[in-house]
N, C-alpha and C positions, 0 to 999 in steps of 0.2 A: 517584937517591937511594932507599934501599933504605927499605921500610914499618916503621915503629917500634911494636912491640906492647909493650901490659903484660899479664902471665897472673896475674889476682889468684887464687888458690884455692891453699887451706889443705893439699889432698892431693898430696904430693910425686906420686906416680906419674901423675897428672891433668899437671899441671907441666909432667913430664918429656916425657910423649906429645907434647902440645900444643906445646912447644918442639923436639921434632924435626922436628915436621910443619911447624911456620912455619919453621925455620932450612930445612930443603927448599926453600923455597921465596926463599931468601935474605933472608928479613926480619929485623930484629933484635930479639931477646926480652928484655925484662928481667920477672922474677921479684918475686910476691910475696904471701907465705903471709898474711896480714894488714892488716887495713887500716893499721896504721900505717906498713907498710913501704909501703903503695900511695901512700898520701899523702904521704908522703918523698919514693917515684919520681916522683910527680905534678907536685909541687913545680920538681925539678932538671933533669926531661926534660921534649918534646912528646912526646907519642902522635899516631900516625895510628888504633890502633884498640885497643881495651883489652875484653877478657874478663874478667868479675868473674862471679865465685860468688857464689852469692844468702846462704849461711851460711859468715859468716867468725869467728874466734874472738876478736875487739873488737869487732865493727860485722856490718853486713849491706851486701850490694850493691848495695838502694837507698836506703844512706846516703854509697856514696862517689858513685853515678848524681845525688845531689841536688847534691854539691860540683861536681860535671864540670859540671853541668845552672848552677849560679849562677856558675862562674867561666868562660862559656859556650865550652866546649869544642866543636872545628868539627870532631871526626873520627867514628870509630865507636865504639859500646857495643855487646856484645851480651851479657848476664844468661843464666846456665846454672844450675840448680840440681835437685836432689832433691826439694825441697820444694814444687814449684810448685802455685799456686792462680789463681783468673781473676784474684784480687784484685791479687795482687803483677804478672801480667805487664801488666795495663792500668796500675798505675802505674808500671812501670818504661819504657812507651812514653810514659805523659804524660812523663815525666824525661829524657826523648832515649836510651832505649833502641834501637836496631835493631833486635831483635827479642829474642825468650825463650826460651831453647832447654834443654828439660828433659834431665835425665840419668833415664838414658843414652843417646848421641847416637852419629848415627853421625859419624866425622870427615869423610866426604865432604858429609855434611847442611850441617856445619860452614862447611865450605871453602866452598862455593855460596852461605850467606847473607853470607859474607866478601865472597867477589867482587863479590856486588852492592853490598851497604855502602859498599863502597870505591871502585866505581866511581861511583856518587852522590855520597862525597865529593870526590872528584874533581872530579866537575862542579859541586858548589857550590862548592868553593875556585875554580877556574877563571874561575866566575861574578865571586866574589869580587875576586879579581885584576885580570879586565878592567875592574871599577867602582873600583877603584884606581886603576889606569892612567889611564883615561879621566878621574878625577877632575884626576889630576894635569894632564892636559895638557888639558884643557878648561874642567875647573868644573863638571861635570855628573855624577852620575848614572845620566841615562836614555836614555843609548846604549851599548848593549849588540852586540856585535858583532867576530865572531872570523875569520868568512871573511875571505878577498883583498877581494875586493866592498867589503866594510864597510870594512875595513882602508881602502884608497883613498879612500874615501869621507870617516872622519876624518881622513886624512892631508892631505886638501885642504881639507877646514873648519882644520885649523891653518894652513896656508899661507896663507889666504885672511882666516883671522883676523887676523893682524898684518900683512896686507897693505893698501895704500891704496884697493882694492876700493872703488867706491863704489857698486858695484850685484852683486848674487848672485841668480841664478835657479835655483830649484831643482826638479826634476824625476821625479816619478813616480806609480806607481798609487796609488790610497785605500789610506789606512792604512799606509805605508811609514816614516810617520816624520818629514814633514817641517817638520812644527813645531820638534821636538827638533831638528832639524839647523839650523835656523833660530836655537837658543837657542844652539847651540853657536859658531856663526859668532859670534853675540854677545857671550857668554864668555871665547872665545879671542883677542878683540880687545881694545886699548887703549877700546873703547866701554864695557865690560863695564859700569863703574861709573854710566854715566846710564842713563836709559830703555832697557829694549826694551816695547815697542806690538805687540800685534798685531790687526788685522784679519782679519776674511773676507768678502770684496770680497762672494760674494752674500748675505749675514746683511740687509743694510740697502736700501733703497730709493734709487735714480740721483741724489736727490734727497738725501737723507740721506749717504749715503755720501761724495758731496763735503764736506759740510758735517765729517762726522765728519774727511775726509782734510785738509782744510782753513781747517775754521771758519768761523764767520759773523761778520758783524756784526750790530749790532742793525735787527731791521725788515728785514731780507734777507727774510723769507719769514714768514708767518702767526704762526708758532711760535717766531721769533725775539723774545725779548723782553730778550734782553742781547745784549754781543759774547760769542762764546763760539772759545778756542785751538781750532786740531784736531790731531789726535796729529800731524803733522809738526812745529808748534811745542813739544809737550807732548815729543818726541823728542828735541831738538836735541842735539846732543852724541852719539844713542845711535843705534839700531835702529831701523826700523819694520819690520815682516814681513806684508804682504801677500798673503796668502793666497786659491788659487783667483782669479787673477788671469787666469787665461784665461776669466772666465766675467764681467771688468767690461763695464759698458756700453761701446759706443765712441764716445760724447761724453764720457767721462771718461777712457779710453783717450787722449786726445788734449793732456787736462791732464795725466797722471801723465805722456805725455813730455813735454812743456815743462821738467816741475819738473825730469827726469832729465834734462835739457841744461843747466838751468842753474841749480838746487839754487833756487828762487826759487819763489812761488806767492802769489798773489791768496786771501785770506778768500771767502767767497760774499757776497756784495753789495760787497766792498771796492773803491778806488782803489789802494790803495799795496801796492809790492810788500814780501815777507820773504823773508829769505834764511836759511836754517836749515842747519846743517853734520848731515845723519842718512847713514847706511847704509839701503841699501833690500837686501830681501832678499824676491824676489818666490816665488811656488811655482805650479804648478798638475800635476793631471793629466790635461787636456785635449793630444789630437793638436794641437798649436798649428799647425804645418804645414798640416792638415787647414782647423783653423779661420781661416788666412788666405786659403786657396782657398776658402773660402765666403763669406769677406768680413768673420767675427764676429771677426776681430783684426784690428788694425794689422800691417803689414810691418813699420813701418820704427820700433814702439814693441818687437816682436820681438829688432831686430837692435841695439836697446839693449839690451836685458835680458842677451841672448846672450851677452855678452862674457865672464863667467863663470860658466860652469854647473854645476853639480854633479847627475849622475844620479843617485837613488837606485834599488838593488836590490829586485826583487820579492822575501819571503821564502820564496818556493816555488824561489830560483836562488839560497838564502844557505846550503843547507847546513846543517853543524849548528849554526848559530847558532839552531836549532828550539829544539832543547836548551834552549841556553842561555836562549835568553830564558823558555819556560816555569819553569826556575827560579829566575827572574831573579820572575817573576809570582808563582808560589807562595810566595817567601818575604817578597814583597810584601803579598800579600794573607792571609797565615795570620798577619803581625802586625795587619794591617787587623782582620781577624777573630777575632785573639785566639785561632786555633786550631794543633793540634800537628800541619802535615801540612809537612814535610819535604823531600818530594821525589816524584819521579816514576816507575812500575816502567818497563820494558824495553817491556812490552807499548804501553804508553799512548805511549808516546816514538815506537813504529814504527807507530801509530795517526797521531798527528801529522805525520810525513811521508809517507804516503800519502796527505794532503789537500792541497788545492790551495792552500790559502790567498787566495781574491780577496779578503778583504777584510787580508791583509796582517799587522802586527804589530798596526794592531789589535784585528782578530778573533780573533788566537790570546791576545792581552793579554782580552779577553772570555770567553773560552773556559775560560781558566785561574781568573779570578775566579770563572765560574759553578763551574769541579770543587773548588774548592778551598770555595767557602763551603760546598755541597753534600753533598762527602765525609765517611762515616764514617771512611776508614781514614789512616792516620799517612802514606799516598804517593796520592798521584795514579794509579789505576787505570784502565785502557781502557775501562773500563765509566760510570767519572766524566763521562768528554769529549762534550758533546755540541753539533752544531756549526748549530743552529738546524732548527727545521722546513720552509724554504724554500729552505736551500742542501741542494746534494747531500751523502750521507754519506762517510769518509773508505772508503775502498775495494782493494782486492786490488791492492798494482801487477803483477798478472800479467792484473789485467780491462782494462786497457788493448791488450794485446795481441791482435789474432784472429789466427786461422791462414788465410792465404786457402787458397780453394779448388784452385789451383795445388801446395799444398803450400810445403814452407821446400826453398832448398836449403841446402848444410851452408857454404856460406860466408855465408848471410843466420844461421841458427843460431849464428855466430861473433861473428859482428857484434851477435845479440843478449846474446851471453854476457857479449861486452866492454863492452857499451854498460853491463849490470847492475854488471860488475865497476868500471866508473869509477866508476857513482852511487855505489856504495857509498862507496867512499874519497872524494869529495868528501863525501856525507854526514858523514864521521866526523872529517874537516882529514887524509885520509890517515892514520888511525892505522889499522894493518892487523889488529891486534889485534878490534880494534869492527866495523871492516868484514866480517872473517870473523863476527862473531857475528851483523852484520844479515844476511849468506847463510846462515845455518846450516851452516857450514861450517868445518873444523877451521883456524888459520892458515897451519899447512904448505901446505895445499891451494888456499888463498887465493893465497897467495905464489909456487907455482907457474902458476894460471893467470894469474894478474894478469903475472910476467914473461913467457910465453909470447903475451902479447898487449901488450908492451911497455911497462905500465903502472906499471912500478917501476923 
């Protein structure tokens, strides 16, 4: 689908340029000398990206910028004028300007703030979309997520949602996400409408924590001074999400499987048994494996849980879901904050994937908060990002490489050529277009090596 432009300015021969250079480029132009006639086109078309002259002969440019900016227009602006001052181009960026481009301009200056514009909006439509999507088929939100990985990932929280699942264990490092995946299992289920509960199994004392999974009766313990439900009753019908479950005691370990055999549990001090109809939806990011060879899990509470599992992906193997989620964050938090920052440059984005990410979705969900409260400028800058005093900084992915002292031979050189040329296109979901821009490299040349190492 070709890019929809409007060229609001008054001088025919400005017009005319500008409409051969976009129709170049196969975009489609409509014309228009006046605000009234902009406000017309405005009206009967969308735009992807609209050029307005700052002196029009009804209006000015940050009067049609104010109508785009209230009837909240999701594409590009960018303000060119003669008469420019600080004054008009800081309010034409509070108003969702892209940037202020004085006459006279060179047209390649042009084209360049274009491509960026547009490839920003791109990725916030994209953003957009996948929280559509995902709303639709889940009821959420705050899962964000475009790789295969991810993709998989929600494909089996819907299966698993309208499924009779009565237990879901979910799986991976800090900060991956698995609350959210937890609520999503939730959502996607006939459960959706009663409770979801959650705990964290080490939040509370061996002691406590029963009582919270369970309930007391009165005079159970010091501090019992009523009967009191615990979230398995307070659940019934719905969810409980037990989190960091590879780190319960294992005298309580021994009660959560009873209840998982036979949906049934004893109060803390009680006689009499309840039978509660919940979904259990356990998590941890403990080596469980590990921790049964040591003895701090159950096997055989393990090869319950087991029966459906869902992995979650590290975001350092998710690709450009980087991206996305940073402008998933930013437009999160600049309403939090009430401030005008947009989006994120080229620089900061290729900053972000040369970081490891160990604390996952989210330290870069922290990350994004800090640049964006932080930030003077209308995008997210490389210079915004900073990724704590204690973890290492984001770094050169060429510092990963040494040369041994042996020397490369020219088939290890190949192998590292291709190995850069996959990251790439995994980084970008294979658009080869982005990919050549993370090499610095023209696409022609892209295209040629990536097929000469079979990767297209």
């Amino acid at each position: 689908m070709s890019i929809q432009v409007l060229l609001v300015e008054d001088e025919s021969l400005i017009r005319w340029s500008l409409r051969e250079t976009f129709e170049g480029r196969s975009y489609q132009v409509t014309e228009a000398e006046d605000g009234a006639a902009a406000y017309a086109a405005l009206e009967s078309s969308h735009f992807d990206l609209v050029i307005l002259d700052y002196k029009l002969p009804d209006t000015t440019g940050l009067e049609i910028l104010r109508k785009l900016h209230a009837d909240g227009f999701d594409g590009v602006a960018i303000m060119m004028t003669a008469f420019g001052t600080i004054e008009n181009a800081v309010e034409a960026i509070k108003l969702g300007a892209y940037d202020y481009l004085p006459k006279p301009f060179e047209v390649e200056e042009l084209l360049h703030i274009v491509d960026k514009a547009l490839e920003r909006t791109r990725l916030r439509r994209e953003v957009h979309a996948l929280q559509r999507q995902i709303k639709d088929e889940l009821g959420t939100f705050d899962v964000i997520g475009a790789h295969p990985s991810m993709r998989r990932v929600l494909e089996m929280v819907q299966r698993i949602g309208i499924s009779g699942a009565s237990t879901v264990f979910l799986r991976g490092e800090t900060g991956t996400g698995k609350d959210l995946i937890a609520r999503a299992v939730h959502q996607a289920s006939p459960r959706a409408e009663h409770p979801f509960v959650n705990i964290t199994c080490t939040a509370l004392s061996e002691t406590l924590l029963e009582s919270e999974l369970f309930g007391h009766e009165r005079g159970a313990f010091t501090d019992a001074k009523a009967r009191k439900d615990g979230l398995f009753s307070l659940a019934d019908g719905g969810t409980v999400f037990l989190d960091e479950i590879g780190d319960m005691p294992a005298s309580l370990q021994a009660k959560i499987l009873r209840f998982l055999e036979d949906r049934r549990f004893r109060r803390v001090g009680g006689t009499h048994e309840i039978n509660v109809d919940v979904r259990v939806v356990a998590a941890t990011n403990r080596d469980i494996e590990k921790a049964i060879e040591e003895g701090r899990f159950r096997e055989d509470l393990y090869y319950r849980l087991n029966v459906v599992t869902i992995d979650l992906p590290a975001l350092r193997d998710r690709g450009g879901d980087i991206e996305l989620l940073a402008q998933h964050f930013i437009e999160r938090y600049a309403r939090e904050f009430k401030k005008e920052v947009t989006g994120i440059s080229e620089q900061a984005v290729a900053r972000l994937h040369t970081y490891r990410w160990p604390g996952n979705v989210r330290e870069l969900r922290n990350v994004i908060e800090r640049a964006v409260l932080l930030t003077d400028h209308a995008i997210v800058e490389a210079e915004d990002l900073s990724f704590g005093a204690k973890q290492a900084e984001a770094r050169s992915p060429f510092e990963q490489f040494a040369l041994p002292p042996s020397g490369f031979d020219l088939q290890r050189l190949h192998d590292l050529e291709a190995n850069l040329l996959r990251q790439a296109l995994e980084l970008t979901g294979h658009n080869q277009v982005r990919a050549a821009k993370l090499l610095n490299v023209s696409r022609d040349l892209f295209r040629y090596r990536a097929q000469k190492y079979g990767l297209l």
